[in-house]
C-alpha positions as semicolon CSV with decimal commas, in nm:
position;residue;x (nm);y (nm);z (nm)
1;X;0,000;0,000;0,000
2;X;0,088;0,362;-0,120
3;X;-0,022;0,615;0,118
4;X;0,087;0,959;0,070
5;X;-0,006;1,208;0,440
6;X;0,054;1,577;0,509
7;X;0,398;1,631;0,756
8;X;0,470;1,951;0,922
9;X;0,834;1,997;1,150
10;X;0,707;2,265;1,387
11;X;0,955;2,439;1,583
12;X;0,855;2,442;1,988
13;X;0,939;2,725;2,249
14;X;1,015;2,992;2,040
15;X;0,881;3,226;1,798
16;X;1,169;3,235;1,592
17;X;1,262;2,949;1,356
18;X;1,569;2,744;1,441
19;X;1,557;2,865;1,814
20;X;1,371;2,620;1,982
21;X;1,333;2,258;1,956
22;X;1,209;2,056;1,652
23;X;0,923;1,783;1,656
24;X;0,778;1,638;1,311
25;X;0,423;1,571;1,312
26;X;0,288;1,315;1,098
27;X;-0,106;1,398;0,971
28;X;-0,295;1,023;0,991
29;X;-0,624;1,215;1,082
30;X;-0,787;1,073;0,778
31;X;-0,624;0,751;0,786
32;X;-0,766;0,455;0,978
33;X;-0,484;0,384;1,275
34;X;-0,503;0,022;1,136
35;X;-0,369;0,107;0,797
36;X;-0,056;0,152;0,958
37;X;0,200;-0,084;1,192
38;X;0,351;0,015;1,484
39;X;0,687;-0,074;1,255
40;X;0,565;0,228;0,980
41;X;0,594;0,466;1,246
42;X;0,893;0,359;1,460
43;X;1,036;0,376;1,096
44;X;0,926;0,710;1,004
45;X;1,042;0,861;1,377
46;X;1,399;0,676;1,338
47;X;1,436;0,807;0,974
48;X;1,321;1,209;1,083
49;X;1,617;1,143;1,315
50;X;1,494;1,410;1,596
51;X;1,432;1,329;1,947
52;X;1,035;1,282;1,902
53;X;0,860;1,251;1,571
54;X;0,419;1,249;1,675
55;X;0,142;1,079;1,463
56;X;-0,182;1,229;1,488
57;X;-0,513;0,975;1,438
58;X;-0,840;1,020;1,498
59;X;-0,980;1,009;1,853
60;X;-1,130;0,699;2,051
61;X;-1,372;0,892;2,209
62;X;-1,516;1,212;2,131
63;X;-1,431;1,413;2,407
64;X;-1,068;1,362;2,266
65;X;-1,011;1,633;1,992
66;X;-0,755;1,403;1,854
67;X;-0,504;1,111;1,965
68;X;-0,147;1,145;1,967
69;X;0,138;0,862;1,932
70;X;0,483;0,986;2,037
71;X;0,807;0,861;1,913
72;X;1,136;0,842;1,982
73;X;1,426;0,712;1,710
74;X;1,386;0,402;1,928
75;X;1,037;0,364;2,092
76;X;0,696;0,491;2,156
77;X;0,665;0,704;2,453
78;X;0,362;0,793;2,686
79;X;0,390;1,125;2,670
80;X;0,682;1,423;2,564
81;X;0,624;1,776;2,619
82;X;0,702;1,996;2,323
83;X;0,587;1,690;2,111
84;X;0,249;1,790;2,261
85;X;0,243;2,188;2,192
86;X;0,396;2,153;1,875
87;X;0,218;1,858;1,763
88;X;-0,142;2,083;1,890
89;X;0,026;2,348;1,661
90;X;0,017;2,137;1,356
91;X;-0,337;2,006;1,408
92;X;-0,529;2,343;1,457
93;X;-0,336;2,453;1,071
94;X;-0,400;2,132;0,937
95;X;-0,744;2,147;1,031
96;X;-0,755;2,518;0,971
97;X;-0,850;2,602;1,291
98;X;-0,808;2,965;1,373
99;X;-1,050;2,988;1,693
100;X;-1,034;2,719;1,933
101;X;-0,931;2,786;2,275
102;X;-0,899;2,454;2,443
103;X;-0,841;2,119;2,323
104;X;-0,814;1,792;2,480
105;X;-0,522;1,578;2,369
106;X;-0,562;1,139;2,393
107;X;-0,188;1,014;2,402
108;X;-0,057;0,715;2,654
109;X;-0,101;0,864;2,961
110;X;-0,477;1,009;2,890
111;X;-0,635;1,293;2,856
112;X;-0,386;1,644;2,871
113;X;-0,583;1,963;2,833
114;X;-0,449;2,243;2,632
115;X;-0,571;2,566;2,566
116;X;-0,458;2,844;2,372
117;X;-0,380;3,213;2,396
118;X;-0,271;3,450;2,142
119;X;-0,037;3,213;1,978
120;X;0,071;3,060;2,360
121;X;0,015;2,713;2,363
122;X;-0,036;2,538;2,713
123;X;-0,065;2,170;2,828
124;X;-0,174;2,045;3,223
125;X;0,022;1,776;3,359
126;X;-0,116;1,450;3,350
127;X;0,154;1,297;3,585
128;X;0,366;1,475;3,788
129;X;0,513;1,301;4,114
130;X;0,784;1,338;4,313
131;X;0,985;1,044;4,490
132;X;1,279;1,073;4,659
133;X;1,585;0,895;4,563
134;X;1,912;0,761;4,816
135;X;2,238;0,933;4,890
136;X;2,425;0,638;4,689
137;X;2,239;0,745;4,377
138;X;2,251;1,117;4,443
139;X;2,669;1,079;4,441
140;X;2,671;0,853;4,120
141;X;2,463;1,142;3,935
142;X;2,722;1,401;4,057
143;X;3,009;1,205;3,949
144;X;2,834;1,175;3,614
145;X;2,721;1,539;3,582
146;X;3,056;1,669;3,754
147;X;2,899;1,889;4,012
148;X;2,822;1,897;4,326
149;X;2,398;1,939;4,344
150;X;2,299;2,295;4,565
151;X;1,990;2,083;4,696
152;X;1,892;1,702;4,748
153;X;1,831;1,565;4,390
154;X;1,444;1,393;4,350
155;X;1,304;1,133;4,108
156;X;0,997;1,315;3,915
157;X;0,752;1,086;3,726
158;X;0,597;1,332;3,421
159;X;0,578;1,038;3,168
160;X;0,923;1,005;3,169
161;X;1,109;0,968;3,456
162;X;1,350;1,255;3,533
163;X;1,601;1,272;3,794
164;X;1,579;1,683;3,895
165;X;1,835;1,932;4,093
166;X;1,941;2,256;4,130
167;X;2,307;2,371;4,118
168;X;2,473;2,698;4,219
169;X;2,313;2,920;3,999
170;X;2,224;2,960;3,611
171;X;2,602;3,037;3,493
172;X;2,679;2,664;3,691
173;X;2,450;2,506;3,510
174;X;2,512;2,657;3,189
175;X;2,863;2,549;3,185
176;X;2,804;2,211;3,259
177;X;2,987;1,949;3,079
178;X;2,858;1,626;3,173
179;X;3,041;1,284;3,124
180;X;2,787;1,129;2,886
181;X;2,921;0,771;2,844
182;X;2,896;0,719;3,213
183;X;2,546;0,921;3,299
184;X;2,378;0,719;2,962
185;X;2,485;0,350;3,186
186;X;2,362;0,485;3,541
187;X;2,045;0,637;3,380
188;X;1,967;0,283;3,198
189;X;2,084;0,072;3,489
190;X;1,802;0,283;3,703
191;X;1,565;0,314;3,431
192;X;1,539;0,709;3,418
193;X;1,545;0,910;3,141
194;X;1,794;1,104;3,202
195;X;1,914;1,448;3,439
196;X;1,696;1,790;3,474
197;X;1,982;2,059;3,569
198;X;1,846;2,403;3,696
199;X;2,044;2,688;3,804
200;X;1,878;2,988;3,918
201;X;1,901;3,346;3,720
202;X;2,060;3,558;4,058
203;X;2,044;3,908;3,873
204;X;1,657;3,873;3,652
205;X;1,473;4,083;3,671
206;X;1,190;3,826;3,707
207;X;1,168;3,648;3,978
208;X;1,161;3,306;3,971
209;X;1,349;3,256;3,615
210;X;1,589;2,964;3,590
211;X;1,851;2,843;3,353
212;X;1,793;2,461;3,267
213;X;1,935;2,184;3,107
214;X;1,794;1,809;2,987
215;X;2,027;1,532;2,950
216;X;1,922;1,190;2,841
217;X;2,188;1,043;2,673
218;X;2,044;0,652;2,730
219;X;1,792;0,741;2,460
220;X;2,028;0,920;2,272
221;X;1,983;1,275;2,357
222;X;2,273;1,397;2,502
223;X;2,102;1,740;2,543
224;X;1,736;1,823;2,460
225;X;1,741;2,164;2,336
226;X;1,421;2,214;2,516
227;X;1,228;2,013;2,717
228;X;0,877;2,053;2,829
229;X;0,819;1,738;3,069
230;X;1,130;1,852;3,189
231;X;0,966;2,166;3,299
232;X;0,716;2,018;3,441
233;X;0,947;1,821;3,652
234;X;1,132;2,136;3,795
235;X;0,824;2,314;3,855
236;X;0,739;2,015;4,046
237;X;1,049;1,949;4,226
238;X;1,060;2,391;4,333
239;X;0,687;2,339;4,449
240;X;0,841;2,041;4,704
241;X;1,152;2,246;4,788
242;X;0,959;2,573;4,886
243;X;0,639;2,498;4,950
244;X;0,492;2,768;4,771
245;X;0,122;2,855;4,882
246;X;-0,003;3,094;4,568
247;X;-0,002;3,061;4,236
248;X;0,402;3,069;4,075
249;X;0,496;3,133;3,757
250;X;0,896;2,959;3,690
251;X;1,037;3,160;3,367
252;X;1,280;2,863;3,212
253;X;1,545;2,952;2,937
254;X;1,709;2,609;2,766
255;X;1,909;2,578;2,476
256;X;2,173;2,800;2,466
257;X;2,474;2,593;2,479
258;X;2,301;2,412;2,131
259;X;2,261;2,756;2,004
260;X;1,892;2,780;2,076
261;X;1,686;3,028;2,244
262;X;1,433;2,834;2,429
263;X;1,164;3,027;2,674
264;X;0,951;2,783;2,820
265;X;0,654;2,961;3,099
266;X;0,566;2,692;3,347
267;X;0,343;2,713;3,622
268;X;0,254;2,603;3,973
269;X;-0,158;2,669;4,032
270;X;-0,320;2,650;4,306
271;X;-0,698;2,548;4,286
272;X;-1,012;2,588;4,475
273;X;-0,980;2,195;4,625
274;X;-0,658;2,235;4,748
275;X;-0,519;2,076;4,446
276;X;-0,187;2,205;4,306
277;X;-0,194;2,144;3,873
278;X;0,165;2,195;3,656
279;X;0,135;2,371;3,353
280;X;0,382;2,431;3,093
281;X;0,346;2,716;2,809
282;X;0,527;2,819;2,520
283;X;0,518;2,963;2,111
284;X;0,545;2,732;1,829
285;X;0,662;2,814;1,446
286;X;0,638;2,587;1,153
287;X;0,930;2,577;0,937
288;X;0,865;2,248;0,738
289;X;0,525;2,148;0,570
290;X;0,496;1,943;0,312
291;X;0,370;1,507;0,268
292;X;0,565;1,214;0,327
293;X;0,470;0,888;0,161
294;X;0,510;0,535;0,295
């Protein structure tokens, strides 16, 4: 079987091409998910060669506006972050929709609720828990990353499981130079995906704004140019740190050291039950769109 789809690579946490970080979104909406094997699109996400390549089908149930399958070169994942804006991105211009407000996204781990602002795209947490993890593993992660953590590092399950920490400040973490070789075969032997580094911005002029970094070089991303789960994760792991009792915005720049200019907006709310929600904002550009045919 020929079948010939519309593809889009949509550029995530920016508003300028080639500053953020790329996801390729695959257009199956009026394909039945049958017609293709889960070997057709492990294919298609190891040949686009980024770090997630998303499929979008029609929904199971109608209070889904769509369903979402998320790649990586290697395997399907439960859930990715700027996958999930970007991929939202895609759908409303290929379905040439210029007014919605909210969606509701179907992917692995559920139902993630998105709505949109002027342009800013943002997705609630499904999953966002925080475990703590032993002094033994804390010291292995600091020989990998070669620093010393500021505060006690934390397992954070967002989908993927993150290991999270700050360090001295944003210019630490910036200049981070991580020994990849060794923190790919402690991340696999504890089945994580990989280190959240945040540093915080001292002199902003915002408050709350941190420098971060995403390494996850088991699934071969040494460095994520930006990572949204991984913002969720942080804005987790402060929340647990510091308690905080209102509403927080976290301003998070990534991507610099890849020559990107990630700005990611995530934020801790507080709701009427007590609850606290993580939500995680940012622009999207499209700088490829075009078909594909397998």
């Amino acid at each position: 079987m020929t079948l010939t789809v519309p593809f889009k690579q949509v550029d995530v946490f920016t508003k300028t091409p080639f500053k953020g970080n790329p996801v390729a979104v695959v257009n199956f909406l009026e394909v039945d998910e049958s017609e293709v094997t889960q070997e057709d699109l492990q294919a298609i996400a190891n040949w686009t060669n980024l770090s997630e390549t998303t499929f979008l089908f029609k929904p199971s149930d109608n209070k889904y506006d769509y369903k979402l399958r998320i790649f990586s070169p290697r395997s399907e994942l439960p859930f990715a972050g700027h996958p999930t804006i970007g991929s939202c991105k895609a759908f409303l211009e290929f379905t040439k929709n210029t007014t919605a407000t909210s969606l509701v996204q179907e992917c692995g781990v559920g139902a993630v609720p998105l709505t949109i602002n002027k342009g800013l795209i943002s997705f609630k947490a499904v999953i966002a828990d925080y475990e703590s993890i032993s002094s033994e593993t804390i010291a292995d992660y600091e020989q990998a990353i070669g620093l010393k953590f500021k505060t006690p590092p934390a397992l954070l399950h967002t989908g993927p499981e993150w290991i999270v920490g700050l360090v001295e400040d944003a210019e630490t973490c910036f200049n981070a130079n991580p020994n990849f070789a060794l923190l790919a075969r402690q991340t696999k032997q504890n089945n994580h995906e990989g280190i959240i580094l945040a540093g915080l911005k001292k002199t902003a002029v915002i408050k709350n704004s941190y420098e971060m970094r995403a390494f996850a070089p088991a699934i071969n991303v040494n460095e994520d140019p930006v990572c949204g789960s991984g913002s969720v994760a942080l804005a987790r792991y402060l929340q647990e740190l510091y308690k905080f009792e209102e509403t927080t915005d976290i301003t998070i720049s990534q991507g610099g050291r890849l020559q990107r200019n990630g700005q990611i907006l995530a934020s801790i709310k507080k709701e009427a039950n007590d609850n606290t929600s993580y939500h995680v904002a940012g622009h999207a550009v499209t700088v490829i769109d075009g078909k594909i045919t397998l």
